[in-house]
GUTORDREN-322257 format. One line per field, with one value per residue: residue in three letters; chain; x, y, z of N, C-alpha, C in turn. Coordinates in Angstrom, 3 decimals. Example, Ala and Ser with C-alpha at 12.3 -4.5 7.8 and 13.67 -1.06 7.14 Angstrom:
<rs>
res: [ALA/SER]
chain: [A/A]
neast: [13.190/12.850]
nnorth: [-5.690/-2.250]
nup: [7.800/7.080]
caeast: [12.300/13.670]
canorth: [-4.500/-1.060]
caup: [7.800/7.140]
ceast: [13.200/12.900]
cnorth: [-3.300/0.030]
cup: [7.800/7.870]
</rs>
This chain:
<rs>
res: [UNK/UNK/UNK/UNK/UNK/UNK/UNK/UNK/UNK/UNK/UNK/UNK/UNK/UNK/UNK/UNK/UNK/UNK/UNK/UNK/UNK/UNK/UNK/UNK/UNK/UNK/UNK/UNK/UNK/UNK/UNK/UNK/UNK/UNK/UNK/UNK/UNK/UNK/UNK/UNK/UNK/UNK/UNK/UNK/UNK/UNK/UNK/UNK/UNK/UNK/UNK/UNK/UNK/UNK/UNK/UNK/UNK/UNK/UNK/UNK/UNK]
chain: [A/A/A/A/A/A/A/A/A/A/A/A/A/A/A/A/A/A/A/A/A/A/A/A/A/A/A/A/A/A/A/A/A/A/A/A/A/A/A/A/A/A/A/A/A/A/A/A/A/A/A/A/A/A/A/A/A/A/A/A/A]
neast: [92.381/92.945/90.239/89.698/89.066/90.713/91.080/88.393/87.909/90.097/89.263/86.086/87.100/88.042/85.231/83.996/85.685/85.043/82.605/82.125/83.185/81.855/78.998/76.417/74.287/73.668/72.276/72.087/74.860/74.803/73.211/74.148/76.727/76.101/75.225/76.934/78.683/77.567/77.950/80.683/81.735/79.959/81.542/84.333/85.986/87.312/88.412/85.543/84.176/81.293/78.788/79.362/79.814/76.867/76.149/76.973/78.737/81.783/85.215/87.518/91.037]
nnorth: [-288.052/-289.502/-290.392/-291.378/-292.763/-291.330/-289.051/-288.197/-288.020/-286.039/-283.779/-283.632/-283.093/-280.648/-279.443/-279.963/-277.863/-275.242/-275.266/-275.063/-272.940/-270.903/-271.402/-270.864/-272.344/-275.420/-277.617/-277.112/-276.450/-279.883/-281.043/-279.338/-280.707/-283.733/-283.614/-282.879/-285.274/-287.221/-286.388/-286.153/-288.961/-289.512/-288.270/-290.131/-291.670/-294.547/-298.063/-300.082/-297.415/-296.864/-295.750/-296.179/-298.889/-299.867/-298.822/-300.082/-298.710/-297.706/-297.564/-295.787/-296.051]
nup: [119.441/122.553/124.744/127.983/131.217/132.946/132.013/132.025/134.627/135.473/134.274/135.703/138.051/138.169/137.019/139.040/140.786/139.380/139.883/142.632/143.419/141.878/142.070/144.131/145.336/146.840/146.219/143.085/142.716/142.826/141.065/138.632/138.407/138.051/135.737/134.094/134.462/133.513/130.908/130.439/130.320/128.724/126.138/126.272/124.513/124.727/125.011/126.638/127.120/128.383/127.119/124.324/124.114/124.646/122.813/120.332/118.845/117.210/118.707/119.218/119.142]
caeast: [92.780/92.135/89.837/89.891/89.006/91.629/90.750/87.335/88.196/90.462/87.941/85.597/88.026/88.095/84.404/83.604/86.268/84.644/81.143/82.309/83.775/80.878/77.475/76.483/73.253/74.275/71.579/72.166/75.915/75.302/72.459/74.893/77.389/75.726/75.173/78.580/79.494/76.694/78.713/82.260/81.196/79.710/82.581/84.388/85.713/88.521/87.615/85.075/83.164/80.030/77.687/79.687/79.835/75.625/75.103/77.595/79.297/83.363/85.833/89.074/92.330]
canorth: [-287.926/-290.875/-289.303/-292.275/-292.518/-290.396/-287.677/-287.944/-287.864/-284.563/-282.614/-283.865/-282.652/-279.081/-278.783/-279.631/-276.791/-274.236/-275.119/-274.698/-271.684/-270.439/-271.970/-270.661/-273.121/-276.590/-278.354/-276.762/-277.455/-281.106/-280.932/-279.886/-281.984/-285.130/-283.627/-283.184/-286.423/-288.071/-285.852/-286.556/-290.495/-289.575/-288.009/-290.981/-293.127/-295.279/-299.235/-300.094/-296.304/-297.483/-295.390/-296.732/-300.091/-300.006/-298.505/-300.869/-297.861/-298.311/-297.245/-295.642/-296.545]
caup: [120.823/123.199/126.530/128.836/132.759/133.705/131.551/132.565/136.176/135.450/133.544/136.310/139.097/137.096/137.015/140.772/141.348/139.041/140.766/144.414/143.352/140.753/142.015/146.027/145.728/146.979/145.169/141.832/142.138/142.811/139.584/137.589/138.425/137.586/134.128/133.862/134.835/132.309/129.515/130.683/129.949/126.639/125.685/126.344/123.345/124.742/124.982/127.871/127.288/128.990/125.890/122.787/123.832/124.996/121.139/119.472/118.221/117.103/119.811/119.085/119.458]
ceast: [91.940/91.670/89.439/88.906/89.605/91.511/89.419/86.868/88.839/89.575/86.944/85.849/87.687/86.768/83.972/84.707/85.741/83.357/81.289/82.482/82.568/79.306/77.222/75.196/73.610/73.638/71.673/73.268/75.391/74.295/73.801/76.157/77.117/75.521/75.753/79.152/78.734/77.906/79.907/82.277/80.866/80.867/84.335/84.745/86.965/87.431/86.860/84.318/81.804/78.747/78.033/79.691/78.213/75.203/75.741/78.487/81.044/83.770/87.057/89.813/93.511]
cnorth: [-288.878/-289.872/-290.757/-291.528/-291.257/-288.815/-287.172/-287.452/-286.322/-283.464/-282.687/-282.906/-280.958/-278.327/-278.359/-278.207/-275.686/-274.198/-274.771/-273.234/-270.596/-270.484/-271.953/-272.192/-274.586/-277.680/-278.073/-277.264/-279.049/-281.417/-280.698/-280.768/-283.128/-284.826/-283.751/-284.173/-287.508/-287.339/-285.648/-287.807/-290.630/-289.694/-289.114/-291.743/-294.137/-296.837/-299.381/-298.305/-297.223/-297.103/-295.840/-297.891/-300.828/-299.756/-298.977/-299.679/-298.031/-297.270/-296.868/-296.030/-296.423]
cup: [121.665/124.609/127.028/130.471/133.136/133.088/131.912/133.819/136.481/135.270/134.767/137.690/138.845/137.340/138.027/141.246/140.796/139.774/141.815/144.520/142.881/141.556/143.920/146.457/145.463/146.100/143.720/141.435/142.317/141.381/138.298/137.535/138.196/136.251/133.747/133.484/133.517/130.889/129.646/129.966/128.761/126.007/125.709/125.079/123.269/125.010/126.802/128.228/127.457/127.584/124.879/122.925/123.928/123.181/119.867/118.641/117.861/117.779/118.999/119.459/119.201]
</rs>
Protein backbone atom coordinates (compact mmCIF):
# COMPACT_ATOMS: atom_id res chain seq x y z
CA UNK A 1 0.00 0.00 0.00
CA UNK A 2 1.44 3.29 -1.37
CA UNK A 3 0.95 6.25 1.77
CA UNK A 4 1.93 9.37 -0.10
CA UNK A 5 1.34 13.24 0.85
CA UNK A 6 -2.15 12.97 0.71
CA UNK A 7 -2.44 10.22 2.98
CA UNK A 8 -0.20 11.83 5.25
CA UNK A 9 -2.12 15.01 5.20
CA UNK A 10 -5.49 12.86 5.92
CA UNK A 11 -4.23 10.87 8.79
CA UNK A 12 -2.76 14.25 9.86
CA UNK A 13 -6.20 16.03 9.44
CA UNK A 14 -7.74 12.98 11.69
CA UNK A 15 -5.27 13.42 14.42
CA UNK A 16 -5.49 17.33 14.85
CA UNK A 17 -9.32 16.47 15.15
CA UNK A 18 -8.93 13.76 17.79
CA UNK A 19 -6.50 16.25 19.77
CA UNK A 20 -8.85 19.30 19.76
CA UNK A 21 -11.37 17.07 20.78
CA UNK A 22 -9.17 14.73 23.31
CA UNK A 23 -6.25 16.99 24.70
CA UNK A 24 -7.74 20.44 26.85
CA UNK A 25 -3.84 21.53 27.25
CA UNK A 26 -2.88 23.66 24.23
CA UNK A 27 0.75 23.02 24.56
CA UNK A 28 0.51 19.30 24.87
CA UNK A 29 -1.83 19.18 21.85
CA UNK A 30 0.60 21.11 19.73
CA UNK A 31 3.64 18.54 21.37
CA UNK A 32 1.96 15.93 20.20
CA UNK A 33 1.18 16.98 17.10
CA UNK A 34 4.58 17.52 15.86
CA UNK A 35 5.26 13.91 16.87
CA UNK A 36 2.66 12.94 14.82
CA UNK A 37 3.65 14.76 12.00
CA UNK A 38 7.53 13.43 12.40
CA UNK A 39 5.70 9.76 12.24
CA UNK A 40 3.21 10.48 9.47
CA UNK A 41 6.63 11.28 7.27
CA UNK A 42 8.27 8.16 8.51
CA UNK A 43 5.61 6.27 7.55
CA UNK A 44 5.91 7.56 4.27
CA UNK A 45 7.33 5.26 1.42
CA UNK A 46 6.16 6.79 -1.86
CA UNK A 47 9.15 8.48 -4.05
CA UNK A 48 10.47 11.87 -2.55
CA UNK A 49 9.71 10.40 1.40
CA UNK A 50 12.07 12.90 2.92
CA UNK A 51 13.53 9.73 5.62
CA UNK A 52 14.01 6.95 2.88
CA UNK A 53 15.60 9.01 0.50
CA UNK A 54 18.13 10.77 3.59
CA UNK A 55 18.92 6.78 4.52
CA UNK A 56 19.18 5.59 0.90
CA UNK A 57 16.56 3.15 1.73
CA UNK A 58 14.34 1.57 -1.52
CA UNK A 59 10.99 3.32 -2.08
CA UNK A 60 7.96 1.57 -3.24
CA UNK A 61 6.07 1.66 -6.06
Amino acid sequence: MRIGEPERDAWLLCMSGALEEVVADEALREELYAAFAKLADWMRNDPGNPHDSQHGRQVLR
